[in-house]
C-alpha positions in Angstrom: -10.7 -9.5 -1.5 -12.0 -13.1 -2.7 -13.4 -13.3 -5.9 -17.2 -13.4 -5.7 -20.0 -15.8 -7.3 -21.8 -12.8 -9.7 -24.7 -14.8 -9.4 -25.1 -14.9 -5.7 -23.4 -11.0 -4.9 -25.8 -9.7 -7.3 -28.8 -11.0 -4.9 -27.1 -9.9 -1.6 -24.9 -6.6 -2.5 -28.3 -4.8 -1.5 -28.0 -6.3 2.0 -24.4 -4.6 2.6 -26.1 -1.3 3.0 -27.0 -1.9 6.3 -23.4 -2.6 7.9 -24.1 -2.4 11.6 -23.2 -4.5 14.0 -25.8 -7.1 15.0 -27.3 -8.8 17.7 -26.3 -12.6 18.5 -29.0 -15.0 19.0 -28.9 -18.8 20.2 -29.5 -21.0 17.5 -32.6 -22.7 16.8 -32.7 -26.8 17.4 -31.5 -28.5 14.3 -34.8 -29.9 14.6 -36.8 -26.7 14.0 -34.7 -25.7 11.4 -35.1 -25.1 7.4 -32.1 -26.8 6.3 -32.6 -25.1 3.0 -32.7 -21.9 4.3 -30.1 -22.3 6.5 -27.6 -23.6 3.8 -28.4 -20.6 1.9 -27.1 -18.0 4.8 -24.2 -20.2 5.1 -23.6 -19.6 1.4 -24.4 -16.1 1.7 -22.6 -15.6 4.7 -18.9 -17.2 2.7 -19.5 -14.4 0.2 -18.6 -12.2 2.6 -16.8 -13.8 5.4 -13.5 -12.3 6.2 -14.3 -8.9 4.4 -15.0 -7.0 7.8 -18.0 -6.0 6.5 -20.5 -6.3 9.6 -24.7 -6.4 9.8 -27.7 -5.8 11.5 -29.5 -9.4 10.9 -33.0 -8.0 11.2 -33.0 -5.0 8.7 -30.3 -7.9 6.4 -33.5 -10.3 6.7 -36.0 -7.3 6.0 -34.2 -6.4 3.4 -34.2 -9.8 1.9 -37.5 -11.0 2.6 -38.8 -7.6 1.1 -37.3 -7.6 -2.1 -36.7 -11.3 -3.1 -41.5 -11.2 -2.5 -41.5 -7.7 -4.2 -42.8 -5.8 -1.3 -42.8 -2.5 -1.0 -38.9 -1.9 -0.1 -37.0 1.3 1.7 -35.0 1.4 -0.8 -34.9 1.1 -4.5 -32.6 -1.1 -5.9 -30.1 1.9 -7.0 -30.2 2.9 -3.7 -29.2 -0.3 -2.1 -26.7 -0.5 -4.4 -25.1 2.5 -4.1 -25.2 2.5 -0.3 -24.0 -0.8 -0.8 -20.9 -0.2 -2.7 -19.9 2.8 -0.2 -20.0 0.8 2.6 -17.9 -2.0 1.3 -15.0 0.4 -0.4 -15.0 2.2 3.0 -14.2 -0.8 4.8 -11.6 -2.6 1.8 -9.9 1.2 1.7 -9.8 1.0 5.9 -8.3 -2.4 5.7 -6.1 -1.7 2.6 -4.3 1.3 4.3 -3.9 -0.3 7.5 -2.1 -3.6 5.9 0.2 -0.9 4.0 1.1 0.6 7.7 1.7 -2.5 9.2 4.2 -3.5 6.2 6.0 -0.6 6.2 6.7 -0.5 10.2 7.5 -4.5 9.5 10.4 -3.5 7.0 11.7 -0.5 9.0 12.2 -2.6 12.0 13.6 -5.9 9.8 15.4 -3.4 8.1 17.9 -3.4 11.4 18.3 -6.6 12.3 21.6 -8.4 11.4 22.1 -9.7 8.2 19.1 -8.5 6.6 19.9 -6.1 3.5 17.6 -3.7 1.4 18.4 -2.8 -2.4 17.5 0.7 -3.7 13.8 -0.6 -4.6 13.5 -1.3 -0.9 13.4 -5.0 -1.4 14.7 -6.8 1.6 16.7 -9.8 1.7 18.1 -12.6 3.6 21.3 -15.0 2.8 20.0 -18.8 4.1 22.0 -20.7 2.5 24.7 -19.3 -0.2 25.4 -21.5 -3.3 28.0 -21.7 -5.9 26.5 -21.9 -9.3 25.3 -18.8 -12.0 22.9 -16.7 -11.4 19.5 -16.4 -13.2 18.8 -13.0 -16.1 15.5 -12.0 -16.1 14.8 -13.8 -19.3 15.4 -17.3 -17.5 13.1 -20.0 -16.5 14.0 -21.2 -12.4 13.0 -24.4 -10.9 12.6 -23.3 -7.1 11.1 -24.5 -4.5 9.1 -21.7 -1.9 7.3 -20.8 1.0 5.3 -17.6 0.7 3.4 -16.0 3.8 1.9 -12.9 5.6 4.2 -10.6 8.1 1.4 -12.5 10.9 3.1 -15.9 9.6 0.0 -16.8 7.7 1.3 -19.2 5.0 -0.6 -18.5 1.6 1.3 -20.2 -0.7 4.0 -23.4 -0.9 5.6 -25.7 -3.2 6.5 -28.0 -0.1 3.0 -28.7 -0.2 2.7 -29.6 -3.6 5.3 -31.9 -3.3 7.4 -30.8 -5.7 9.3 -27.7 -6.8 7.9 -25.4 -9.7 9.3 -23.6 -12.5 8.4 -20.3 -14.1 10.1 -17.5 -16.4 11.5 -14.8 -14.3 10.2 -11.9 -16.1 6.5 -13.6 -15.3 6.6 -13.2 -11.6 6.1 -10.1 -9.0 8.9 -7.3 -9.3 10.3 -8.7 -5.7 10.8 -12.1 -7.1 12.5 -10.9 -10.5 15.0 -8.9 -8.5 15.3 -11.1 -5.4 15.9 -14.2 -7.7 18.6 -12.5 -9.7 21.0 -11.9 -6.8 20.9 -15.4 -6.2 23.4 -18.0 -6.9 21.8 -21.3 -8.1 21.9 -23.4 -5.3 20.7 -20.6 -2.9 18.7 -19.9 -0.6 16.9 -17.1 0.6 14.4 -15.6 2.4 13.0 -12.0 0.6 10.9 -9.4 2.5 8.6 -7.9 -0.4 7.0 -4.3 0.0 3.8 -4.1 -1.4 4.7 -2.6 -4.6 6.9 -4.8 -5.9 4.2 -7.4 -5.1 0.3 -7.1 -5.3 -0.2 -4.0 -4.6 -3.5 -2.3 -3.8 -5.5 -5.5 -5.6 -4.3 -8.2 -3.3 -4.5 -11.6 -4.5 -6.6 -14.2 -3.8 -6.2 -14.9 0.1 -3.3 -12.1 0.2 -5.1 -8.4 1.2 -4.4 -5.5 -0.8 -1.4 -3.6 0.7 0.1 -6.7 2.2 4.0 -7.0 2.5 4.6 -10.7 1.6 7.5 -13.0 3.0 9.1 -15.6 0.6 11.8 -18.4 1.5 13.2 -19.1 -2.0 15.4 -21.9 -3.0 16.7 -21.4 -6.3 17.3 -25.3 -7.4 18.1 -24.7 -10.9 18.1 -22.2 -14.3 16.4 -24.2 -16.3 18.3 -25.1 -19.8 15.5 -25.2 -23.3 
């Protein structure tokens, strides 16, 4: 899950309580619209987007209107936050263990096709390219350049967009990338299939989902010599 502006989740976590699907609507003429208030839901709306939380729009703009005037709410504010809070680990938990599935019927079926190998941690690799030179310890700093993405293909991550490689201690990284790197030759490349635990595990990271098995095509350039 995204990291969330404090600020602005602290004002609409109440809303999440009511997590039922709502009804569409046809948009209003730009030129009978607040654009104020209509930037705000868009805000609002990012805060959320993505999550699979869904809503009811009326009892989200009751809710709103009722509390940010101080009328007399359905709720209190415990309450809403509560409710809140349950309904939004039900769905991460829902979404969590369904990403784990999907990983681990990913890597029993990759698991079989020719040339892909598994070490005892369940790691999966694939020989690209095979190169010559030492291989990396886990105390060593590699220059590599990488592609990182989602079993769906989703790239997340990639030096190639950067423009150039990067470098980083071993021992710094995932678990997947500390072994994967150290069975390759300098000069390498590969491409590593990375169950969930050896990489973020149930917290996810930033666009990855918790649970997520993660894809890497790794070229090792370089140990890097202090």
């Amino acid at each position: 899950m995204k990291k969330r502006c404090m600020g602005i989740l602290c004002l609409i976590v109440v809303l999440a309580a009511c997590n039922a699907g709502g009804k569409k609507e046809e948009p209003a003429p730009v030129a009978e619209m607040d654009p104020v208030s209509y930037a705000f839901g868009m805000i609002m709306a990012n805060q959320f987007k993505g999550s699979g939380m869904t809503f009811n729009y009326d009892s989200f703009t009751q809710g709103f209107k009722e509390y940010y005037e101080d009328l007399d709410t359905q709720l209190s504010f415990d309450e809403a936050l509560s409710r809140a809070q349950t309904a939004y680990m039900a769905v991460y938990e829902e979404q969590s263990n369904q990403e784990r599935q999907k990983g681990i019927t990913f890597l029993a079926e990759n698991a079989k096709k020719d040339g892909v190998l598994t070490t005892a941690s369940g790691l999966q690799y694939e020989v690209i390219t095979e190169g010559s030179g030492p291989r990396p310890l886990a105390s060593d700093t590699v220059q590599v350049n990488y592609e990182g993405s989602l079993i769906d293909g989703t790239v997340f991550d990639s030096s190639y967009e950067y423009g150039e490689p990067i470098e980083f201690p071993l021992n710094g990284v995932i678990p997947g990338w500390t072994e994967g790197l150290q069975l390759m030759s300098e000069g390498s490349t590969y491409r590593l299939y990375i169950p969930s635990e050896l990489a973020y595990g149930e917290q996810g990271a930033s666009v990855i989902p918790p649970n997520s098995t993660l894809i890497f095509k790794v070229e090792l350039l370089k140990i890097v010599k202090e």
